[in-house]
C-alpha positions as CSV (number, residue, x, y, z in Angstrom):
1,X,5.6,59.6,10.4
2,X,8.0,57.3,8.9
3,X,6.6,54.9,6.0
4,X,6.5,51.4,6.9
5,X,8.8,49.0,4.9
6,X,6.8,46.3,2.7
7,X,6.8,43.2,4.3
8,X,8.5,40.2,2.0
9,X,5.8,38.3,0.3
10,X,5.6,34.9,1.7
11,X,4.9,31.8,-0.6
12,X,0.8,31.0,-1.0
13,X,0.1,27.8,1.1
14,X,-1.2,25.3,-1.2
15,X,-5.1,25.1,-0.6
16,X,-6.4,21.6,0.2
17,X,-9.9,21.1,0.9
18,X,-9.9,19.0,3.8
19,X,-13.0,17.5,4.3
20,X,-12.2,16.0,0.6
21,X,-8.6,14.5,2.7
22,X,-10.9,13.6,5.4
23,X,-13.5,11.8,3.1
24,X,-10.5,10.0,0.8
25,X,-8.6,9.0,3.2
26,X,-11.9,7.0,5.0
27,X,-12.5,6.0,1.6
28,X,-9.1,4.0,1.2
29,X,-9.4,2.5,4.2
30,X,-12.9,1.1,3.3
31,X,-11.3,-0.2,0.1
32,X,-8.6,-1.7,1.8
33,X,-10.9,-3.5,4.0
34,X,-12.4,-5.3,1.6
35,X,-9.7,-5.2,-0.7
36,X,-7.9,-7.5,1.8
37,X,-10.4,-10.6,0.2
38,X,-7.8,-12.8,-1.8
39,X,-9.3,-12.5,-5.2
40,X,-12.8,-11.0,-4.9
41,X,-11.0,-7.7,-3.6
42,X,-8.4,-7.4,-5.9
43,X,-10.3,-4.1,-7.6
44,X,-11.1,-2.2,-4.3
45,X,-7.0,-3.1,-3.2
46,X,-6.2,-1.2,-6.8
47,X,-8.7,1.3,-5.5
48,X,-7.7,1.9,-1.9
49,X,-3.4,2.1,-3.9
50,X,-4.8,4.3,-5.9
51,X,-6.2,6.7,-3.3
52,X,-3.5,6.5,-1.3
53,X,-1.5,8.0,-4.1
54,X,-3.5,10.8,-5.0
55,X,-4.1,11.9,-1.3
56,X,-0.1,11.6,-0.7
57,X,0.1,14.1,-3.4
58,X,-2.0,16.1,-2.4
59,X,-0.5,16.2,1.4
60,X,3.0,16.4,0.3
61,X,3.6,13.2,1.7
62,X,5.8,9.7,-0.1
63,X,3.2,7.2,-1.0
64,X,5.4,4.3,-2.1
65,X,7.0,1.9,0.2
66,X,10.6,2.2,0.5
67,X,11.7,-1.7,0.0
68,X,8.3,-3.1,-1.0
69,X,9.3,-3.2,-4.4
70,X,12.5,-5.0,-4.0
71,X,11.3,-7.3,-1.6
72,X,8.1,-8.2,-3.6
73,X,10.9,-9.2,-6.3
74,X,13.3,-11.2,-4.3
75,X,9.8,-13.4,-2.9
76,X,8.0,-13.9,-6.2
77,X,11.4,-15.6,-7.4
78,X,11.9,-17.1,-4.2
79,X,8.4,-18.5,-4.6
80,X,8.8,-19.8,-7.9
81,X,11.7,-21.4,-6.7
82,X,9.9,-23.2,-3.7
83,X,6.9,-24.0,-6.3
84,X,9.7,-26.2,-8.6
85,X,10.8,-28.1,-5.5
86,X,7.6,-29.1,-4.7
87,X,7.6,-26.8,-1.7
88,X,3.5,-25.5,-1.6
89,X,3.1,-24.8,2.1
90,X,6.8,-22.4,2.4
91,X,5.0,-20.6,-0.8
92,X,2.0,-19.4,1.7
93,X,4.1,-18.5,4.6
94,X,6.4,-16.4,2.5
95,X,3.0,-14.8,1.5
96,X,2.5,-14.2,4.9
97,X,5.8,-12.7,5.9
98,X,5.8,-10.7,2.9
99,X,2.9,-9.1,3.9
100,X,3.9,-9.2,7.2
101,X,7.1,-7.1,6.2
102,X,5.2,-4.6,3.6
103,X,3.2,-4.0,6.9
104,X,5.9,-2.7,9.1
105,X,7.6,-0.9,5.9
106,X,4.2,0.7,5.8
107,X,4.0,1.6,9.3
108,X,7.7,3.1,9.5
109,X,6.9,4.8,6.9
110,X,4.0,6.4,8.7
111,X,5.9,7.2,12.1
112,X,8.8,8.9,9.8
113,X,7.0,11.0,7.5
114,X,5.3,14.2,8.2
115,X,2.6,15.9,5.7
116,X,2.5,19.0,4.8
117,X,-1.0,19.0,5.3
118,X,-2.9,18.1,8.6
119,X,-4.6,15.1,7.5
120,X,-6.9,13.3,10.8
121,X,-7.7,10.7,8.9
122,X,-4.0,9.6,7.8
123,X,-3.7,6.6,10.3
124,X,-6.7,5.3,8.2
125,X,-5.1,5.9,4.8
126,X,-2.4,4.1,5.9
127,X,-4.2,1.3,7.3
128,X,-6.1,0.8,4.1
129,X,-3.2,0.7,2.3
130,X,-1.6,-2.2,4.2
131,X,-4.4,-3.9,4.1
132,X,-4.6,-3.5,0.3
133,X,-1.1,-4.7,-0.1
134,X,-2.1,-7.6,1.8
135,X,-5.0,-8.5,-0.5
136,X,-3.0,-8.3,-3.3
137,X,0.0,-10.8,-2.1
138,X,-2.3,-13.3,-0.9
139,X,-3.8,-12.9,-3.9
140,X,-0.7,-13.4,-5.7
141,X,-0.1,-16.2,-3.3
142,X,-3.4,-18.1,-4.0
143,X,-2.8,-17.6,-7.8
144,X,0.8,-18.9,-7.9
145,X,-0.5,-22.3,-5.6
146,X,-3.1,-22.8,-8.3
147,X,-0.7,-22.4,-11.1
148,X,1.6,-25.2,-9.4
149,X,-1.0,-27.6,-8.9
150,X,-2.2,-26.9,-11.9
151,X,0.8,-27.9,-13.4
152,X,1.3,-31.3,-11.5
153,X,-2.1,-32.1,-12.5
154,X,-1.3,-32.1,-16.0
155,X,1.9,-33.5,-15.7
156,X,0.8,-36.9,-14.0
């Protein structure tokens, strides 16, 4: 009988306990949900970010948003210059289309990526996690109106 070669040792798959995925990834989207309250939800929207992180390393997968950060820039100046020219109601509906744009970043980013890990819950991850951005720009929104009127107020 002729010995039998060793077989090459293959890389250990990293071990993920999946009902914890599961459970996370429900749990972000609960956050989210309420997180999406301008204001009151602003902690559960840090929450449901901050899960959405630590599951996306755990899968393997990119948690941040490709242009979310650049865009997020380019409409907080944008807003600031529409709150000088007097211009409240273009301040909220660039809220709106930002988070309107941060939601289809986020859901390109979902059809294009692929985890390493099988995650069933991952359409609810993501969903918390656009509705957590959206808390947090109207948020943003709702302060920066308040700030302006503010303003006016004290200088008439």
């Amino acid at each position: 009988m002729k010995p039998v070669p060793p077989s090459p040792q293959l890389p250990a798959p990293e071990s993920v306990d999946r009902v914890r995925l599961i459970r996370r990834s429900m749990r972000c989207f609960v956050y989210g949900l309420m997180g999406v309250v301008p204001l009151f939800g602003l902690g559960m929207a840090c929450l449901a970010l901050l899960l959405q992180r630590q599951v996306g390393e755990e899968t393997g997968e990119p948690a941040g948003l490709a242009g979310a950060k650049k865009s997020s820039i380019a409409a907080l100046a944008l807003a600031l210059a529409l709150l000088g020219c007097g211009q409240d109601g273009l301040v909220l509906a660039l809220g709106i289309l930002l988070c309107a744009l941060q939601g289809y970043l986020l859901y390109l980013q979902y059809q294009r990526a692929e985890p390493r890990q099988w995650n069933p819950a991952r359409h609810l991850l993501f969903w918390g996690a656009g509705l957590a951005y959206a808390g947090l720009v109207l948020s943003s929104a709702i302060v920066l109106l308040n700030i302006e009127s503010a303003i006016r107020r004290a200088g008439s």
